[in-house]
C-alpha positions as CSV (number, residue, x, y, z in Angstrom):
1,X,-26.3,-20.6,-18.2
2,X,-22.6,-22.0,-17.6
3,X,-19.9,-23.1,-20.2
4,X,-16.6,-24.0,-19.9
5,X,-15.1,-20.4,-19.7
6,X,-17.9,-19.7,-16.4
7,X,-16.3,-23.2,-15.2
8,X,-12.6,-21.8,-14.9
9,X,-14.0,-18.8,-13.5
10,X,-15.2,-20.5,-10.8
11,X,-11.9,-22.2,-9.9
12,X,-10.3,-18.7,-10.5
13,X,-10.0,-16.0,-7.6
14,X,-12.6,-14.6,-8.1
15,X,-15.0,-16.7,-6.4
16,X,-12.7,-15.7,-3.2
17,X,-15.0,-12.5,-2.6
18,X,-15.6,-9.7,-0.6
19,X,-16.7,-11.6,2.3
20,X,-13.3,-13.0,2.3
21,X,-11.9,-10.5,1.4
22,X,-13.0,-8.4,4.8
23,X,-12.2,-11.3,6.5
24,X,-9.2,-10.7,6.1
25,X,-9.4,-6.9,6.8
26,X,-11.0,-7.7,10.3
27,X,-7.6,-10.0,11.0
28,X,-5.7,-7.1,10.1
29,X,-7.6,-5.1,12.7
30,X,-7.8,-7.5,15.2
31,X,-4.2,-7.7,15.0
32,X,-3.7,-4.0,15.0
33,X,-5.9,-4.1,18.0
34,X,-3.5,-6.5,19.7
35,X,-0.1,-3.7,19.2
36,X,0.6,-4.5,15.7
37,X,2.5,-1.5,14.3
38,X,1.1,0.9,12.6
39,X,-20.4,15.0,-12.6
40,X,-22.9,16.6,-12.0
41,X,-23.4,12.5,-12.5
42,X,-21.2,9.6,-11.8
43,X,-22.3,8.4,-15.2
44,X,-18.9,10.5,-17.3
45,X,-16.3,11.5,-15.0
46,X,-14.7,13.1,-18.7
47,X,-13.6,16.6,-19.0
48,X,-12.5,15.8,-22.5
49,X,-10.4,13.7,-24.6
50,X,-7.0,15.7,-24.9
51,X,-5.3,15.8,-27.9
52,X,-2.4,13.1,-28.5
53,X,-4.3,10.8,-26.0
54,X,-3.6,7.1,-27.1
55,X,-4.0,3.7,-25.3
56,X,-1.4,2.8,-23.3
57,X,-0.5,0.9,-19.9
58,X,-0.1,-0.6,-17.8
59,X,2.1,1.5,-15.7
60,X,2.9,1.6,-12.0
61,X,1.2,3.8,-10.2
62,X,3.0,2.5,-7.0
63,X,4.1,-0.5,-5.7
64,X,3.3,-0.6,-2.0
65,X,3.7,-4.3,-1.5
66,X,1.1,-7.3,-0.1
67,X,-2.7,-6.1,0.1
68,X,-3.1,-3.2,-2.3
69,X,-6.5,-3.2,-4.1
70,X,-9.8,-1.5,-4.3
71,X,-8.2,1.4,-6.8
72,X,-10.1,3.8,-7.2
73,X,-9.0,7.2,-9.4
74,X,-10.7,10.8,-10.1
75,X,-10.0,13.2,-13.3
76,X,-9.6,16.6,-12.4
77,X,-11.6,19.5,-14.3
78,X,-9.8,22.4,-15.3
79,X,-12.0,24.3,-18.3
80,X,-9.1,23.8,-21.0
81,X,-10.2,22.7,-24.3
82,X,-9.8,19.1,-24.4
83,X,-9.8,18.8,-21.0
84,X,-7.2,18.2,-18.1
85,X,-4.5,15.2,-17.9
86,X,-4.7,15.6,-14.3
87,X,-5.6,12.4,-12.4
88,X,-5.6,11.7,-8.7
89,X,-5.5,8.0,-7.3
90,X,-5.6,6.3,-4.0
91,X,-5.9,2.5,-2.7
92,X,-6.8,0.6,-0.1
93,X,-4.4,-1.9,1.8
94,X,-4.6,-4.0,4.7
95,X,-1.3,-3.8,6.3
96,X,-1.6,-2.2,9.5
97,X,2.1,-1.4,9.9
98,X,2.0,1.2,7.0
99,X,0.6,4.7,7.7
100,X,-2.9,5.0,7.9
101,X,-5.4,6.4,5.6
102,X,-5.4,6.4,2.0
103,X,-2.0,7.6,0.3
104,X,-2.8,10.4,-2.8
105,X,-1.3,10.3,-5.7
106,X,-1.0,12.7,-8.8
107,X,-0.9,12.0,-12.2
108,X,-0.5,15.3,-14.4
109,X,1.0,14.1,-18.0
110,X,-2.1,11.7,-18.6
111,X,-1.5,9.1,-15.9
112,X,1.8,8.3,-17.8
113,X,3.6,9.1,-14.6
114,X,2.4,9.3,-11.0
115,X,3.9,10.9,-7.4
116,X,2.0,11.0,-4.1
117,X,0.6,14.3,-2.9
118,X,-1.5,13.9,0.2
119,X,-2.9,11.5,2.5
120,X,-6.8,11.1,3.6
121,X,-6.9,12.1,6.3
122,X,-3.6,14.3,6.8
123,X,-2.0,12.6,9.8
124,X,-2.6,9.2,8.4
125,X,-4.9,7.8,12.1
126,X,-2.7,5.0,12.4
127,X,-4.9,3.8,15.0
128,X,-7.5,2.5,11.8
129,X,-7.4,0.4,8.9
130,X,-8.6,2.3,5.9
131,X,-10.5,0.5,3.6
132,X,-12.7,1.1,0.2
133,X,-12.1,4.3,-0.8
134,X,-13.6,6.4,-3.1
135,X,-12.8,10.2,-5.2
136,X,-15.1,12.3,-6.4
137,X,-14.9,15.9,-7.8
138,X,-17.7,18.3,-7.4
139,X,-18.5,19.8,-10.3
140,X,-20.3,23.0,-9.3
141,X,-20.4,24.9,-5.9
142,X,-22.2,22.9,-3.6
143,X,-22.4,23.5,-0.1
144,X,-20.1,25.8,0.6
145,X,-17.5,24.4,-1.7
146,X,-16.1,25.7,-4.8
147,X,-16.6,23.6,-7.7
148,X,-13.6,21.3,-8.2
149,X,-13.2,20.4,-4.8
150,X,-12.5,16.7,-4.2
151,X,-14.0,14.5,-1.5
152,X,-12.8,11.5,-0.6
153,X,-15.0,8.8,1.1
154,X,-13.9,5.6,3.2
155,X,-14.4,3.0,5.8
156,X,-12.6,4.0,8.8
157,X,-12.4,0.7,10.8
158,X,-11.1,-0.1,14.1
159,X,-11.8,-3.3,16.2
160,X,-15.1,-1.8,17.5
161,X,-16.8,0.2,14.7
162,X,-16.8,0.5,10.9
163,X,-17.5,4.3,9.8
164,X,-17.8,5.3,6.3
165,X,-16.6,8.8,6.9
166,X,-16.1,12.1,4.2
167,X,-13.0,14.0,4.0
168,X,-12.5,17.2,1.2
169,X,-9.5,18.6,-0.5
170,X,-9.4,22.3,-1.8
171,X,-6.3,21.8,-3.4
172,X,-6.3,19.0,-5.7
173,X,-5.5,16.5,-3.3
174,X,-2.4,18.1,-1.4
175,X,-4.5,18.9,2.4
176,X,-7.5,17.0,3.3
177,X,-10.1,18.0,6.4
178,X,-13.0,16.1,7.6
179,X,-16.3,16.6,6.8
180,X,-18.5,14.3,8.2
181,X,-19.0,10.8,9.2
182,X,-22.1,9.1,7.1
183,X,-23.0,6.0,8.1
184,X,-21.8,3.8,11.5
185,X,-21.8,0.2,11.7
186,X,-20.6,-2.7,14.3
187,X,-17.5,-4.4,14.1
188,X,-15.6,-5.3,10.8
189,X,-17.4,-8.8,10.5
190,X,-18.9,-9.8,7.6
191,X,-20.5,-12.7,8.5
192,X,-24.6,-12.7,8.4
193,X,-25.7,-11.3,11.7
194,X,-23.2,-8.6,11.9
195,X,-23.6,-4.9,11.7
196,X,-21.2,-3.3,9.8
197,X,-21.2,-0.7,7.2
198,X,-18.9,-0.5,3.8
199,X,-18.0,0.4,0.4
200,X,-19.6,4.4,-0.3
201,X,-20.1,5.6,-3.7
202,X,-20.8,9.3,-4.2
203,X,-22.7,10.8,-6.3
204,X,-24.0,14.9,-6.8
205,X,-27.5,14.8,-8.2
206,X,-29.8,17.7,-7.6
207,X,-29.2,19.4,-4.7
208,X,-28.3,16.7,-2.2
209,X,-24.9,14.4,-2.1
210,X,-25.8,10.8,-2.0
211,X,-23.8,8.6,-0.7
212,X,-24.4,4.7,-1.1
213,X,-23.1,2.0,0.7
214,X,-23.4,-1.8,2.1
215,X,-25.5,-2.4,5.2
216,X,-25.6,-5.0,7.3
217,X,-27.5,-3.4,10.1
218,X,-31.0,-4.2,9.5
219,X,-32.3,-7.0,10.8
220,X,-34.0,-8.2,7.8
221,X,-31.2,-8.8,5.7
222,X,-28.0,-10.4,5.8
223,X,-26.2,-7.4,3.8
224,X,-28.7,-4.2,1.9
225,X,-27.9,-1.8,-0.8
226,X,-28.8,1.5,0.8
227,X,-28.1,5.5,0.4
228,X,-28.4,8.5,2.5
229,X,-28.1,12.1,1.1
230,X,-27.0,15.7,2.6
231,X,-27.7,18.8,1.6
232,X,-24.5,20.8,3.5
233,X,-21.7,17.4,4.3
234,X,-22.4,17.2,7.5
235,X,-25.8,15.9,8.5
236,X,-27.3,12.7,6.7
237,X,-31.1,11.9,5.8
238,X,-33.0,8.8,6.8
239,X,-31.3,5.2,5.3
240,X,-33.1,4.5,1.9
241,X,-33.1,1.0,0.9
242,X,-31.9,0.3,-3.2
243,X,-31.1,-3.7,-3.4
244,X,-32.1,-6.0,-0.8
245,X,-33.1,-9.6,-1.2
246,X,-36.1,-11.6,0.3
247,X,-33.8,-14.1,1.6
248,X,-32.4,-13.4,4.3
249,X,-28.6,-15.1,3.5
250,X,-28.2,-13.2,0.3
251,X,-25.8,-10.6,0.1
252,X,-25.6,-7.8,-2.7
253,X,-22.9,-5.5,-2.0
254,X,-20.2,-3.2,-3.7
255,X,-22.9,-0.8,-5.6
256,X,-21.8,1.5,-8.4
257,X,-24.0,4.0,-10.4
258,X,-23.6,5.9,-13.6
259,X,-26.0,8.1,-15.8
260,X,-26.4,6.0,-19.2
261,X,-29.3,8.4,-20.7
262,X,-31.1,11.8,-19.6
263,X,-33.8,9.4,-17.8
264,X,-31.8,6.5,-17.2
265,X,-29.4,5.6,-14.6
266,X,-28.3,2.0,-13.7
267,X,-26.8,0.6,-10.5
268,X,-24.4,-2.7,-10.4
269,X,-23.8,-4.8,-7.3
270,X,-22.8,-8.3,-6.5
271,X,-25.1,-10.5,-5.3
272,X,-23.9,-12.8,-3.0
273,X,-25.9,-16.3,-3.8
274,X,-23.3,-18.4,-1.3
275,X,-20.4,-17.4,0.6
276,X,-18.1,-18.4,-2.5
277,X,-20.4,-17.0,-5.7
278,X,-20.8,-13.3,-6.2
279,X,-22.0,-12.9,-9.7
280,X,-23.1,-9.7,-11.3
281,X,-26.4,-8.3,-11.2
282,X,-28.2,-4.7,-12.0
283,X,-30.8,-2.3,-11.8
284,X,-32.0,0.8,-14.2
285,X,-34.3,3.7,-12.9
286,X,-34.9,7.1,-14.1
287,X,-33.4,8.5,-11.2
288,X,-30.4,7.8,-9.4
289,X,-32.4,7.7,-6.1
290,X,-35.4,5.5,-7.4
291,X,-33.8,1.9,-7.6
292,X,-35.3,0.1,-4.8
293,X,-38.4,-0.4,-7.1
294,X,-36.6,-1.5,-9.7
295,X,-36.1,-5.4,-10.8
296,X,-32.9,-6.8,-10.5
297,X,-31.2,-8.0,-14.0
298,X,-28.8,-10.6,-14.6
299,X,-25.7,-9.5,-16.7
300,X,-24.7,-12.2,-19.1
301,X,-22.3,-12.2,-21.9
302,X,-22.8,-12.9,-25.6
303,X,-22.4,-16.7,-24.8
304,X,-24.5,-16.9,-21.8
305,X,-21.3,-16.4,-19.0
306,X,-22.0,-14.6,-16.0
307,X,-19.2,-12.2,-14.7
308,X,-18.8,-12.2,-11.0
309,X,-17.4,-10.2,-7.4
310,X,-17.0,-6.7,-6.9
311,X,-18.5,-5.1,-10.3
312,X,-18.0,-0.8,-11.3
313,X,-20.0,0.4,-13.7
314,X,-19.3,3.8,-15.7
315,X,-20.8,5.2,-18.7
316,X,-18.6,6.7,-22.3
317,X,-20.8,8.6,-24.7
318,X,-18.9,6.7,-27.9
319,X,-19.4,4.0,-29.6
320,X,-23.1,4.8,-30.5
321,X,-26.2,6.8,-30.3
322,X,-26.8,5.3,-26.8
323,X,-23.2,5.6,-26.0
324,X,-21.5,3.0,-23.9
325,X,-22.1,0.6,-20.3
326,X,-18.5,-0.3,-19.0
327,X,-18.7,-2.8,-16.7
328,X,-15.8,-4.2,-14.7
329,X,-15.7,-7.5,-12.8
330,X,-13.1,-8.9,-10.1
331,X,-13.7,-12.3,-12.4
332,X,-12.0,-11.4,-15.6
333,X,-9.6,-9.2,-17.4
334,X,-12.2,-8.6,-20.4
335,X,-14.5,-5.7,-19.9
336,X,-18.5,-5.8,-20.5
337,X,-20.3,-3.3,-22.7
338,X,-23.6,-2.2,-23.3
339,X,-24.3,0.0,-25.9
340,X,-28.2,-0.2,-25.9
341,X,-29.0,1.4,-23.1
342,X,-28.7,-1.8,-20.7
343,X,-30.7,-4.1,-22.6
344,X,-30.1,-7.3,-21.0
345,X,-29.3,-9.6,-24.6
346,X,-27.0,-6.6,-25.5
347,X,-23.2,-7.8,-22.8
348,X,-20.6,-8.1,-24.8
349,X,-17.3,-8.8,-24.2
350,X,-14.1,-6.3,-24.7
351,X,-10.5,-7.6,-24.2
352,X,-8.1,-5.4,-22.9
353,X,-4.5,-5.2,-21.6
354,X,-4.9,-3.8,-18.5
355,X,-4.8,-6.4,-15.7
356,X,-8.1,-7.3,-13.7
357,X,-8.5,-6.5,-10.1
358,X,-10.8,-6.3,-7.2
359,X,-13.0,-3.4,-7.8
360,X,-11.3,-2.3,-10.6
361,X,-12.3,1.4,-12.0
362,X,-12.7,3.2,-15.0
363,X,-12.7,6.8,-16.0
364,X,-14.5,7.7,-19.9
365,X,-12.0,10.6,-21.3
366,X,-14.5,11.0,-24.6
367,X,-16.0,14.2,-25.9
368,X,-19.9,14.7,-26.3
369,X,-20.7,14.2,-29.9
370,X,-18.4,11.2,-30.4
371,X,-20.6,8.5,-30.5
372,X,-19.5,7.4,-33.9
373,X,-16.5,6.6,-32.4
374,X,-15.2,4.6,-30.2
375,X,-13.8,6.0,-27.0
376,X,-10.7,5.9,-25.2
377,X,-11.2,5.0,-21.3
378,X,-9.0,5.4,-18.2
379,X,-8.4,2.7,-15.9
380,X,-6.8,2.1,-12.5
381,X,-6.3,-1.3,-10.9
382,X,-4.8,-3.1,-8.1
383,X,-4.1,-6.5,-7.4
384,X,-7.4,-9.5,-7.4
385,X,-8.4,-11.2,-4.2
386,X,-5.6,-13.3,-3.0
387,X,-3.1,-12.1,-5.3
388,X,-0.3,-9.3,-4.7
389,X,0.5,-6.6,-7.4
390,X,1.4,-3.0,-7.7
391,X,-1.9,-0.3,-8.4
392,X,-1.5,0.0,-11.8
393,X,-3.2,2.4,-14.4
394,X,-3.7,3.1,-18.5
395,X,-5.7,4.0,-21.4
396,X,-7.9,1.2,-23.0
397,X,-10.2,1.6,-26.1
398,X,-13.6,1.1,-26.7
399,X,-13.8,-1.5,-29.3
């Protein structure tokens, strides 16, 4: 269904999209290759809701100039009643005469205030473009890490290769050593008939790491959903498929997963219909590793409007005895929510004052046992396709 409010959308940046979007990535390399310079559930990332925690934002995380997006932002556990105020948050950015890698930076009042700590990987690589990153804590020992060591994930690309490659961090984010590399694709092109590999999203569940990404390797398909899993970070299982479409020139990309009920998990991806219209679509399962069987759901809004290009998807356990859906889309500064479970008549629309962004990310700070309330969630940003502004982060409330 389209209205007049899907109509502006569709003139808006949004429908400039990841394919784009890497387009202009692969300049950046290609340039650079010319001498330019150079929890145990994704669903709740929470440790808590602190006490004196209010919405507030946005502030400036940093302001590295042109080509900052793809935020992405991890809360760090520490035990404390309430739970910690310590955030770490990195970026991605195309300019290839800035260091290499993804720049950390360290939030411990909140995200009120932010200063950069570390670098993934250490020495920066300058001979890459680092693109699509992505935190995650561990939130138990697990393969000869302690629990609340951070890996960091990313697309290492150079003008031959893209490599979605795993880095961890033993001490919240200062030092950085590599783990493993998970996936390798061809060149950074993401036209149909390329090989590349992008965009991971990890994820703890069982006793394996899974790691999803975008695949353009096979054959059949222009660009899969897929995920591999490890049970020690440094060798990878077999390529398991979770969205691909029949036709060949469709592209879903950009997946996201979160834990919205002890049996239910749900997945969110673009789906590329043309080279210009990405609009939301998603899958539930009853386990994280199951949704290649699953149908594919539109996500429409109260009024019928369909949110589009590089969706997150994270899950607060307010606002009801189902808790709450968050979903985040490159289209629009509103936020959609689902509190029943994914039902597909249930989207509504939440306005907020943080600004949208590509791939914009949020973190749930509520307690278990608030559901009657509604919950206060983190968010980090960077600028929309096509648009320049500084990674920005705040507090937002549910309803």
């Amino acid at each position: 269904m389209e209205n007049s409010r899907a109509d502006d959308a569709a003139e808006r940046p949004a429908r400039l999209t990841r394919r784009a979007l890497l387009g202009t990535g692969g300049a950046a390399v290609a340039a650079l290759s010319l001498g330019a310079a150079g929890t145990a559930a994704a669903a709740s990332t929470s440790s808590g809701t602190s006490r004196g925690e209010a919405p507030f934002g946005p502030v400036t995380v940093t302001d590295p100039g042109s080509g900052a997006s793809y935020a992405r932002a991890v809360r760090l556990g520490d035990g404390r009643p309430g739970g910690s105020r310590t955030f770490l948050a990195t970026f991605q950015q195309f300019d290839p005469s800035r260091p290499g890698g993804f720049e950390i930076f360290r939030s411990d009042d909140g995200g009120h205030t932010w200063d950069q700590r570390g670098n993934v990987p250490d020495d920066g690589d300058p001979g890459k473009i680092w693109l699509q990153p992505f935190l995650y804590e561990l939130p138990r020992a697990f393969a000869g890490l302690p629990k609340g060591a951070v890996l960091c994930a990313g697309n290492a690309l150079d003008s031959s290769s893209t490599r979605i490659v795993l880095y961890a961090s033993l001490d919240r984010g200062q030092n950085w050593r590599y783990l493993s590399t998970v996936a390798v694709g061809g060149p950074p092109n993401p036209t149909n008939g390329n090989t590349p590999v992008w965009e991971p999203f990890l994820l703890l569940h069982r006793d394996r790491l899974v790691c999803y990404y975008s695949d353009q390797r096979d054959p059949r398909y222009g660009q899969k959903l897929a995920h591999q899993t490890s049970r020690d970070l440094r060798h990878w299982g077999p390529v398991v498929d979770d969205v691909a479409s029949p036709e060949y020139s469709q592209r879903p990309g950009m997946i996201t997963v979160a834990q919205v009920h002890r049996n239910l998990w749900i997945t969110t991806y673009e789906f590329g219909v043309s080279d210009t219209y990405y609009p939301v679509r998603y899958k539930l399962a009853p386990d994280p590793e199951s949704f290649g069987s699953s149908p594919a759901l539109e996500l429409l809004d109260q009024d019928g409007y369909a949110p589009s290009a590089a969706p997150t998807v994270t899950w607060s356990d307010s606002g009801g005895p189902h808790g709450t859906i968050i979903l985040s889309a490159n289209s629009d500064q509103d936020f959609f929510t689902n509190s029943a479970l994914g039902d597909p008549g249930r989207w509504t629309r939440l306005s907020s004052p943080m600004p949208r962004g590509y791939s914009r990310y949020t973190i749930p700070l509520t307690d278990s046992g608030s559901w009657h309330q509604p919950g206060l969630v983190f968010v980090v940003t960077g600028a929309p396709y096509a648009e320049d502004a500084p990674i920005q982060a705040g507090v937002i409330r549910l309803g």
